[in-house]
mmJSON file of the N, C-alpha and C atoms, coordinates in Angstrom:
{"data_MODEL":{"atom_site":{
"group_PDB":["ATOM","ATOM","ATOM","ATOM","ATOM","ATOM","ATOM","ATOM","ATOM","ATOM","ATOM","ATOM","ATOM","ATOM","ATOM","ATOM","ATOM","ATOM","ATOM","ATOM","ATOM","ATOM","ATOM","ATOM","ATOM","ATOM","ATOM","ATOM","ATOM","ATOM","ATOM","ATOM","ATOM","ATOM","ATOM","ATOM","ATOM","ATOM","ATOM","ATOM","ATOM","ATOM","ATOM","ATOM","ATOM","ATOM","ATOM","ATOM","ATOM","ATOM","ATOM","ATOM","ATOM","ATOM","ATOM","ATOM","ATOM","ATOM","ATOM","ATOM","ATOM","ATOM","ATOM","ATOM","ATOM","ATOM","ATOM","ATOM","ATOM","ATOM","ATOM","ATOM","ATOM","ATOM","ATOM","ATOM","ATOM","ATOM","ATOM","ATOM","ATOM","ATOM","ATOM","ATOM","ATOM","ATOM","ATOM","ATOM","ATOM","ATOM","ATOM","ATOM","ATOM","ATOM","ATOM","ATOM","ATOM","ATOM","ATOM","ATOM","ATOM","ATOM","ATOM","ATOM","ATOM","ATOM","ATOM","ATOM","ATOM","ATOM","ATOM","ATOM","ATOM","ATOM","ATOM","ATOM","ATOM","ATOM","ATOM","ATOM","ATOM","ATOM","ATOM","ATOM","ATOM","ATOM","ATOM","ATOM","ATOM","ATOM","ATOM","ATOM","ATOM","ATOM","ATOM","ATOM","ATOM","ATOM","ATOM","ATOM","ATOM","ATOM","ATOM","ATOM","ATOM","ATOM","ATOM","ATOM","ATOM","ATOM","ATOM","ATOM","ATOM","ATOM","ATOM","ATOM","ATOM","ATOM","ATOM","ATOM","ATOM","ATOM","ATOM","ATOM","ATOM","ATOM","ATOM","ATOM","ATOM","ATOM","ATOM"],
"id":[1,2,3,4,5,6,7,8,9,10,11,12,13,14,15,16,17,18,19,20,21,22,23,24,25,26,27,28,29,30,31,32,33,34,35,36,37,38,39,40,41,42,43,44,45,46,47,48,49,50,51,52,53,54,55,56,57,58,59,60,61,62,63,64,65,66,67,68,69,70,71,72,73,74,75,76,77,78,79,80,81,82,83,84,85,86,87,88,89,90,91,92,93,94,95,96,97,98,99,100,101,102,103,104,105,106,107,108,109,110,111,112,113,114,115,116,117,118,119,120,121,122,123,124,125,126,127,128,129,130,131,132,133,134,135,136,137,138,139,140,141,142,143,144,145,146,147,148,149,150,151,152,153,154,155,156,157,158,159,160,161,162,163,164,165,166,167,168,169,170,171],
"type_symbol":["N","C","C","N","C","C","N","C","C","N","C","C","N","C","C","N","C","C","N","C","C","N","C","C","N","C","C","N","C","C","N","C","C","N","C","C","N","C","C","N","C","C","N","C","C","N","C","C","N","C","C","N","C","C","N","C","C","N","C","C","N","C","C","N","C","C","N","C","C","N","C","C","N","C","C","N","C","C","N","C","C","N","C","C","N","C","C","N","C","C","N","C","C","N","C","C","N","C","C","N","C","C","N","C","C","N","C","C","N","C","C","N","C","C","N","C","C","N","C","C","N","C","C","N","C","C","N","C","C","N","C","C","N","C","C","N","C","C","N","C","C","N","C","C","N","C","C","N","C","C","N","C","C","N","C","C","N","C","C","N","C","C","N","C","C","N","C","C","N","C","C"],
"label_atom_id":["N","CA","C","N","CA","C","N","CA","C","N","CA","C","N","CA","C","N","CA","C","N","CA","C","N","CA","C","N","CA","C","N","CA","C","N","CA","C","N","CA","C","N","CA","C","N","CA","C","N","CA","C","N","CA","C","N","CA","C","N","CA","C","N","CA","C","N","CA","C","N","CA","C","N","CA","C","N","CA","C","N","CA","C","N","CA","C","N","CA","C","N","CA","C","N","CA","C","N","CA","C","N","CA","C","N","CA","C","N","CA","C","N","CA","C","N","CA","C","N","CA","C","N","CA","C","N","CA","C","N","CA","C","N","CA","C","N","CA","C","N","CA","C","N","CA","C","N","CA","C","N","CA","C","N","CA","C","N","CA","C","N","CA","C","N","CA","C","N","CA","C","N","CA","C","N","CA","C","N","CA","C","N","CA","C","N","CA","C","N","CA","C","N","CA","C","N","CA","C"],
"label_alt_id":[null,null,null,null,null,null,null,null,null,null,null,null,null,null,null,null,null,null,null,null,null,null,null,null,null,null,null,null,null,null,null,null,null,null,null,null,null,null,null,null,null,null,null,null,null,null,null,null,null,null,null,null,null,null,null,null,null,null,null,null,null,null,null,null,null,null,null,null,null,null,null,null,null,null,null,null,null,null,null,null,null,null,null,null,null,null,null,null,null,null,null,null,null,null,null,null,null,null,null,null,null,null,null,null,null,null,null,null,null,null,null,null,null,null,null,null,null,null,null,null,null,null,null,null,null,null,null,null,null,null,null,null,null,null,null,null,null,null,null,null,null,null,null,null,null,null,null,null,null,null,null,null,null,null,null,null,null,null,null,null,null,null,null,null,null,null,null,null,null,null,null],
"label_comp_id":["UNK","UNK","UNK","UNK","UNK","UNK","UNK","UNK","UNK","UNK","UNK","UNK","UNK","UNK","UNK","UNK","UNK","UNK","UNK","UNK","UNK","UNK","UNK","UNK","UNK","UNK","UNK","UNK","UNK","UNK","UNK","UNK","UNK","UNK","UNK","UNK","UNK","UNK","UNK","UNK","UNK","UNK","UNK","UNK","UNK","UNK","UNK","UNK","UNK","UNK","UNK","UNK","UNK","UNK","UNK","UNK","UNK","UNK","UNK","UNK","UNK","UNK","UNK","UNK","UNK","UNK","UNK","UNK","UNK","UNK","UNK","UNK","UNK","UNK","UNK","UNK","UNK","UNK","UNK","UNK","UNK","UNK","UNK","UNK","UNK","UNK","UNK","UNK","UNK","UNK","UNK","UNK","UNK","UNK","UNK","UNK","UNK","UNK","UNK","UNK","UNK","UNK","UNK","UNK","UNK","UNK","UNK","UNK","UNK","UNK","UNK","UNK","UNK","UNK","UNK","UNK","UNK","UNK","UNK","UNK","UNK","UNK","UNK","UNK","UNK","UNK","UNK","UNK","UNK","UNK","UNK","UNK","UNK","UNK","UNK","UNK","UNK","UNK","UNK","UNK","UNK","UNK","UNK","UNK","UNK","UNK","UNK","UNK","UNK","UNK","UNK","UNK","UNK","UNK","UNK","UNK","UNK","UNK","UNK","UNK","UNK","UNK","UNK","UNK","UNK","UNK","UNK","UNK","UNK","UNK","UNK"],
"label_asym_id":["A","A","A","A","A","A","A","A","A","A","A","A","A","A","A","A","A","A","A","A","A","A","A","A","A","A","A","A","A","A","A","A","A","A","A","A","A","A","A","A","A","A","A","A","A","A","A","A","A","A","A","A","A","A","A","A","A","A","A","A","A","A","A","A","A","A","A","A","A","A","A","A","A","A","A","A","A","A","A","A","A","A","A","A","A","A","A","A","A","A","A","A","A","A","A","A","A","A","A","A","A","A","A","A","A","A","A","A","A","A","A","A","A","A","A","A","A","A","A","A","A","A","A","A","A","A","A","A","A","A","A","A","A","A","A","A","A","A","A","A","A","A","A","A","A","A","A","A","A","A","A","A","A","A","A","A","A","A","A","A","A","A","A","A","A","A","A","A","A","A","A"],
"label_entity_id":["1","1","1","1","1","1","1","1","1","1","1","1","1","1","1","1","1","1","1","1","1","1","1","1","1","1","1","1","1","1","1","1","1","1","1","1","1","1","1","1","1","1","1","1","1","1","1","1","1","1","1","1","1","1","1","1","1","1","1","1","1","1","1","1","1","1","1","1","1","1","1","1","1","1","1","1","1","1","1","1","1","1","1","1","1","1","1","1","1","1","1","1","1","1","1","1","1","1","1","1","1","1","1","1","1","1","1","1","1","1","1","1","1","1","1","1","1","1","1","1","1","1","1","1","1","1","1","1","1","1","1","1","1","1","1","1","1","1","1","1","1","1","1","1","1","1","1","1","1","1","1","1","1","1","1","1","1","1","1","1","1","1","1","1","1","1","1","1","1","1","1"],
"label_seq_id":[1,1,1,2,2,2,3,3,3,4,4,4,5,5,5,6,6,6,7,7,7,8,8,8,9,9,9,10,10,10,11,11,11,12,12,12,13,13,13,14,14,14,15,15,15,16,16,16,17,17,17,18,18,18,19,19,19,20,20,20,21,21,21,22,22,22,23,23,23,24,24,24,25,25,25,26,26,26,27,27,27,28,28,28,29,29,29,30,30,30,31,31,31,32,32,32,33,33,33,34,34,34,35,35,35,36,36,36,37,37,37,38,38,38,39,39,39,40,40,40,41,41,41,42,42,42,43,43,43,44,44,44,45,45,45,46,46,46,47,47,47,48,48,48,49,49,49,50,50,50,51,51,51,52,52,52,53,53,53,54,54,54,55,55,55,56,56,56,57,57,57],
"pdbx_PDB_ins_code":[null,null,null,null,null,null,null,null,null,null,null,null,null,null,null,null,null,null,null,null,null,null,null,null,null,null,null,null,null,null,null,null,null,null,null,null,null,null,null,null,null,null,null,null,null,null,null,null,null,null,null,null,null,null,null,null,null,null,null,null,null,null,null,null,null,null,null,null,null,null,null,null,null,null,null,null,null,null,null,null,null,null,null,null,null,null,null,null,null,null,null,null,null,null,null,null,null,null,null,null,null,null,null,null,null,null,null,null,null,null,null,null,null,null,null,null,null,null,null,null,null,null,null,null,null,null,null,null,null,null,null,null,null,null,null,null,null,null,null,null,null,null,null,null,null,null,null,null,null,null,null,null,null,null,null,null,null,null,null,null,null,null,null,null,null,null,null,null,null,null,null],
"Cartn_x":[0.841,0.0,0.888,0.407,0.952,0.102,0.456,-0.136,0.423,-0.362,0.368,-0.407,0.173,-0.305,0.546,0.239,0.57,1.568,2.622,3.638,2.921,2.488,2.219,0.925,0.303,-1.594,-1.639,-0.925,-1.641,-2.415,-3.281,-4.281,-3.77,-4.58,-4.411,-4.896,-3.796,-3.724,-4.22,-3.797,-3.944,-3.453,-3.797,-3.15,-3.25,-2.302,-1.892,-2.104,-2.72,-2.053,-2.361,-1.556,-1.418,-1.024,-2.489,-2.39,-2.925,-3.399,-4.074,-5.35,-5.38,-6.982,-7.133,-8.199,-8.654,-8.62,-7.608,-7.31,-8.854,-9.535,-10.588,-11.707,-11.531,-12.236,-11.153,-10.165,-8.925,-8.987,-8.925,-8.858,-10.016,-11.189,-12.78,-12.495,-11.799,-11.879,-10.872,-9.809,-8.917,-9.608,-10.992,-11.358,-12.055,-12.527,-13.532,-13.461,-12.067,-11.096,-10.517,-10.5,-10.012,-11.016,-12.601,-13.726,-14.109,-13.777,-14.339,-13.183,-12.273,-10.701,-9.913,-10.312,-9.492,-8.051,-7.555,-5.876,-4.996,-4.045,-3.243,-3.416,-3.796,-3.947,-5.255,-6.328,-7.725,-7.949,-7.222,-6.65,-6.3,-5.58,-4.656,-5.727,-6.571,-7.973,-9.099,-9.354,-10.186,-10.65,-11.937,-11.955,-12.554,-12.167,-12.804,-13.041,-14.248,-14.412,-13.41,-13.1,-12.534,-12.996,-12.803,-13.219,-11.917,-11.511,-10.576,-11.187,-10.411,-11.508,-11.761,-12.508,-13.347,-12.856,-12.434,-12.662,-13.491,-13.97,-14.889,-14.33,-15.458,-15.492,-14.981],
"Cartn_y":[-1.168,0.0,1.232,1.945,3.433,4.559,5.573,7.233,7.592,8.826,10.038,10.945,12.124,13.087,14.596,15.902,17.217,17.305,16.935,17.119,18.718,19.552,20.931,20.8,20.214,20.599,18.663,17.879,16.744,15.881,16.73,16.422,14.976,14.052,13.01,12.744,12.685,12.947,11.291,10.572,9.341,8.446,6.963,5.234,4.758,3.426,2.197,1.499,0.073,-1.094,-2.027,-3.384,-4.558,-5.983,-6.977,-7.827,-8.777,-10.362,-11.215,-10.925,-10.56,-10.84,-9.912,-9.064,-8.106,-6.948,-6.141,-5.152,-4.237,-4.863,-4.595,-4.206,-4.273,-4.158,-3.033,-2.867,-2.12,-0.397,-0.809,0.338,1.155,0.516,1.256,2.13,1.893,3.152,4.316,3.78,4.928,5.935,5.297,5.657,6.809,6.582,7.114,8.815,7.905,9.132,10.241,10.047,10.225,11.161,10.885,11.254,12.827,12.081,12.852,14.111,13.882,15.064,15.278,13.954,13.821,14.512,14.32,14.301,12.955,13.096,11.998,11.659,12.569,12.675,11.732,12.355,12.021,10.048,10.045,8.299,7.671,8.607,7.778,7.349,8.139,8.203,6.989,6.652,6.336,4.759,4.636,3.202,2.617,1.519,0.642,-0.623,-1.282,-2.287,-3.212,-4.414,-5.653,-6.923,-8.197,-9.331,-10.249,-11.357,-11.894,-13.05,-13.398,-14.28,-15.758,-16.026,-17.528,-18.424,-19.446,-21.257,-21.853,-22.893,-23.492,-24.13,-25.543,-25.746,-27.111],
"Cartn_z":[0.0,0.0,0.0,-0.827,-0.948,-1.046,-0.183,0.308,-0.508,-0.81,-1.624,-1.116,-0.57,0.116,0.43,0.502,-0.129,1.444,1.441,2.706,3.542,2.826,3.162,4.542,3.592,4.091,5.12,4.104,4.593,4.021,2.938,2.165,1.686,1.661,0.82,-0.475,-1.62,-3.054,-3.738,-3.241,-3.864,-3.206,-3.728,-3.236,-4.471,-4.083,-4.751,-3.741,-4.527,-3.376,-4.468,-4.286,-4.92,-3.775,-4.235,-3.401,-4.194,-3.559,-4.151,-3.785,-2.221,-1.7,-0.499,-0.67,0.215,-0.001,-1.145,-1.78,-2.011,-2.809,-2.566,-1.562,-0.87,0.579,1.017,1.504,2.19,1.292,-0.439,-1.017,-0.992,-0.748,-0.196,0.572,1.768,2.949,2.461,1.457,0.982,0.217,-1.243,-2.049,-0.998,-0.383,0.812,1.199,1.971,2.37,1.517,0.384,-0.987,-0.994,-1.308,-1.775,-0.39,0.444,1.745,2.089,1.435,1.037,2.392,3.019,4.62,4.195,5.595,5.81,6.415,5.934,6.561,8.172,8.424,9.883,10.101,9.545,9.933,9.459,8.421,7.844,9.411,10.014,11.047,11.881,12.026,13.533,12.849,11.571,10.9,12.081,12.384,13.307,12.356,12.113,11.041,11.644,11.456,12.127,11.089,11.997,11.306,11.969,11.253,11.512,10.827,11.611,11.011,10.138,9.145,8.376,9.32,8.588,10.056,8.689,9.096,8.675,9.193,8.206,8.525,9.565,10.351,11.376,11.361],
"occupancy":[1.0,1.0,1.0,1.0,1.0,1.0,1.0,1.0,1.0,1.0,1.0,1.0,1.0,1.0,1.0,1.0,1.0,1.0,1.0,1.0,1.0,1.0,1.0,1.0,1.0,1.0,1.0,1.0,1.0,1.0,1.0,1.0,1.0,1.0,1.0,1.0,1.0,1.0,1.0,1.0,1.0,1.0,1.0,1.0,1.0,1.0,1.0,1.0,1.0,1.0,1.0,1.0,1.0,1.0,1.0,1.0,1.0,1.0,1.0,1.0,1.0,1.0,1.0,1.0,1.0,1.0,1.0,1.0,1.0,1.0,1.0,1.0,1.0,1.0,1.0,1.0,1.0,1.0,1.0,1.0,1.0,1.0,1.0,1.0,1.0,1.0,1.0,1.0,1.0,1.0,1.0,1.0,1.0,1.0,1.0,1.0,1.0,1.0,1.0,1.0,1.0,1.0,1.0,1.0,1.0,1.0,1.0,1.0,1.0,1.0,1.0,1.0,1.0,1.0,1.0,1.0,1.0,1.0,1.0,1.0,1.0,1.0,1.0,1.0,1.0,1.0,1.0,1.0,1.0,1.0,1.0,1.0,1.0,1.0,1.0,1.0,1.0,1.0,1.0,1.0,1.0,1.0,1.0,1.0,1.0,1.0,1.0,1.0,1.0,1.0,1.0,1.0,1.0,1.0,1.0,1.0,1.0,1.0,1.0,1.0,1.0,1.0,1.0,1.0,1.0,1.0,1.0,1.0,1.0,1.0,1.0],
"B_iso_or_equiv":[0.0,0.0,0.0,0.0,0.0,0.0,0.0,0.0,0.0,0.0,0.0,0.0,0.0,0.0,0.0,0.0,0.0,0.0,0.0,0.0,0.0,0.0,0.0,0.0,0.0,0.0,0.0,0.0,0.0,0.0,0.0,0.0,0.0,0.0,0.0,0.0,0.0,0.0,0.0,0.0,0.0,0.0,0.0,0.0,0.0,0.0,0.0,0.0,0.0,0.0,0.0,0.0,0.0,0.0,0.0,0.0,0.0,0.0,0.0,0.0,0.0,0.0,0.0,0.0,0.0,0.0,0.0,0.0,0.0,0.0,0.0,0.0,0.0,0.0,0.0,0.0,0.0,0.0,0.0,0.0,0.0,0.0,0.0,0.0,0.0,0.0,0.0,0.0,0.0,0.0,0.0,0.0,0.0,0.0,0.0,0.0,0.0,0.0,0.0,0.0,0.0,0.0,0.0,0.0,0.0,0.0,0.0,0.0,0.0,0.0,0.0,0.0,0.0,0.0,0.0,0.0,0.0,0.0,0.0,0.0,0.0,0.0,0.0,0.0,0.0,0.0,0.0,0.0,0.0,0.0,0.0,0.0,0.0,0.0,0.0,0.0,0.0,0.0,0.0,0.0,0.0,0.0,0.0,0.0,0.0,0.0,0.0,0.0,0.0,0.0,0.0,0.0,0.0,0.0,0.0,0.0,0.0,0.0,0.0,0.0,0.0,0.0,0.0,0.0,0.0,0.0,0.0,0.0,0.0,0.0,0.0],
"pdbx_formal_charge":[null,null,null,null,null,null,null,null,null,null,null,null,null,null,null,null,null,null,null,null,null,null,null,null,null,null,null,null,null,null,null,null,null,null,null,null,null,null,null,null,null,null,null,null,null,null,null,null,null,null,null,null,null,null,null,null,null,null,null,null,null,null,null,null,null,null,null,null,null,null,null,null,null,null,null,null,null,null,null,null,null,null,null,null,null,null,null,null,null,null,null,null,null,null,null,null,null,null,null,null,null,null,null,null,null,null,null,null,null,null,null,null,null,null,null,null,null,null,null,null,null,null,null,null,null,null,null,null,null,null,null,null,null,null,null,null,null,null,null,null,null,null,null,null,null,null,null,null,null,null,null,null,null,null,null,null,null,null,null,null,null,null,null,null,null,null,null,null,null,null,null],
"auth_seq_id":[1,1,1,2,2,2,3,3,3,4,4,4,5,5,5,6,6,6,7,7,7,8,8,8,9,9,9,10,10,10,11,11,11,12,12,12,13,13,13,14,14,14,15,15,15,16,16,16,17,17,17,18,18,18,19,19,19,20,20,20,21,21,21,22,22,22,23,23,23,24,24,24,25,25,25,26,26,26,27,27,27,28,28,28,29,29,29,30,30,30,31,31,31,32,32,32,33,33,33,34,34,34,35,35,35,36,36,36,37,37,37,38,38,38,39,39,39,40,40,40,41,41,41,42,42,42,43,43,43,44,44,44,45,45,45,46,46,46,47,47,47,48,48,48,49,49,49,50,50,50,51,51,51,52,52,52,53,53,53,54,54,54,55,55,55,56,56,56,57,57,57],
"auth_comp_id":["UNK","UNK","UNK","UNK","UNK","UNK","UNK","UNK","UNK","UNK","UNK","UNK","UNK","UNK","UNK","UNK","UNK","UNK","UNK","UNK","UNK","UNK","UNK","UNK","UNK","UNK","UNK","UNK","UNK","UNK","UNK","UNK","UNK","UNK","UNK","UNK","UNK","UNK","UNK","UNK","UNK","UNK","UNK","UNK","UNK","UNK","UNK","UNK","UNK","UNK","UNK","UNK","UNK","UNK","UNK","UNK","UNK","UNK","UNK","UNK","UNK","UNK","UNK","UNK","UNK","UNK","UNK","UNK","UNK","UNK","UNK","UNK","UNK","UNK","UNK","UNK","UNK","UNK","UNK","UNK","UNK","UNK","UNK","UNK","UNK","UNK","UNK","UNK","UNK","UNK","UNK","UNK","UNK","UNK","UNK","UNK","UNK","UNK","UNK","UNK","UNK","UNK","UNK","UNK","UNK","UNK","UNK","UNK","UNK","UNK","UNK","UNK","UNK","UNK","UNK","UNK","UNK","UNK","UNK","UNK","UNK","UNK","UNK","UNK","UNK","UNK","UNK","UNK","UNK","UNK","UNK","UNK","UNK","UNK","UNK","UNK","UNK","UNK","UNK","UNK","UNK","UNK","UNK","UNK","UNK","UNK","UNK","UNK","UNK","UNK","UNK","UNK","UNK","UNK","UNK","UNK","UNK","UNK","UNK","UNK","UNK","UNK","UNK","UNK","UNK","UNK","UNK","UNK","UNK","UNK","UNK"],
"auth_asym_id":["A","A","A","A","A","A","A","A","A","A","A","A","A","A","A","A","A","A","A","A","A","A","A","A","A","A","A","A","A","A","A","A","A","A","A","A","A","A","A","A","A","A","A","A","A","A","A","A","A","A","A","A","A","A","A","A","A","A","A","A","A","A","A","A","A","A","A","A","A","A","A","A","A","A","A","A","A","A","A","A","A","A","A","A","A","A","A","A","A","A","A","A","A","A","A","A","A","A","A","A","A","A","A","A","A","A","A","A","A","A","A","A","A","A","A","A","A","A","A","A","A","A","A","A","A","A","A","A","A","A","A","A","A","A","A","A","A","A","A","A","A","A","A","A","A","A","A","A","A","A","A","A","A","A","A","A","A","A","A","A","A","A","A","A","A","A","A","A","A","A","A"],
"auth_atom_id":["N","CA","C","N","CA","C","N","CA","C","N","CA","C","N","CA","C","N","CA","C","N","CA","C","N","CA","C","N","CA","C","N","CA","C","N","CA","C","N","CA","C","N","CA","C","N","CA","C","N","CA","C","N","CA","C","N","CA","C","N","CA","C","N","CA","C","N","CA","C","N","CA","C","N","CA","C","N","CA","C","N","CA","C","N","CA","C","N","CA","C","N","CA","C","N","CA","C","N","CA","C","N","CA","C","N","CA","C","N","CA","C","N","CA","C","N","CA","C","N","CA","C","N","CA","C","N","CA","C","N","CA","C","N","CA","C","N","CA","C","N","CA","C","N","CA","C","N","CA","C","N","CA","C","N","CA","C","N","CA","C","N","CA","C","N","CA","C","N","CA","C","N","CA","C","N","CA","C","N","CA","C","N","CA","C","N","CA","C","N","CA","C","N","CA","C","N","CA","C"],
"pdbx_PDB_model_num":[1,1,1,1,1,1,1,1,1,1,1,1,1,1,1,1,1,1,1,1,1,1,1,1,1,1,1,1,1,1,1,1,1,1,1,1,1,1,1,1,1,1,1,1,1,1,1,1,1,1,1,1,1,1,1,1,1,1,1,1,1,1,1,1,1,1,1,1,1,1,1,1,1,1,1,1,1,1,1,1,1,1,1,1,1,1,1,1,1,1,1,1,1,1,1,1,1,1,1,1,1,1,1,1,1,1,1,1,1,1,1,1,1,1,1,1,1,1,1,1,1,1,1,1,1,1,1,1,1,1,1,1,1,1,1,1,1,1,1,1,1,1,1,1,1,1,1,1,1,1,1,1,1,1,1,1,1,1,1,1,1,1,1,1,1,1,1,1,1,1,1]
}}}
């Protein structure tokens, strides 16, 4: 995963990330943040729920 963000303000400019599995899900909250014109800062505070993946039984 990669930030890109205005060293000045903070503003967050953009991401990358490259994976097999979950990328999808992970780059949602960036797109988000992205959309919502957070700061690097406000990324840092972000609470995101998580769940670890379950196997069957």
């Amino acid at each position: 995963m990669s930030l890109t963000a205005d060293r000045e303000s903070g503003q967050l400019l953009g991401a990358s990330m490259v994976g097999k599995e979950g990328v999808a899900h992970r780059i949602d909250s960036i797109v988000t943040a992205l959309h919502a014109g957070m700061t690097t800062t406000d990324v840092e505070y972000l609470d995101l729920a998580y769940a670890p993946p379950f196997s069957p039984t």
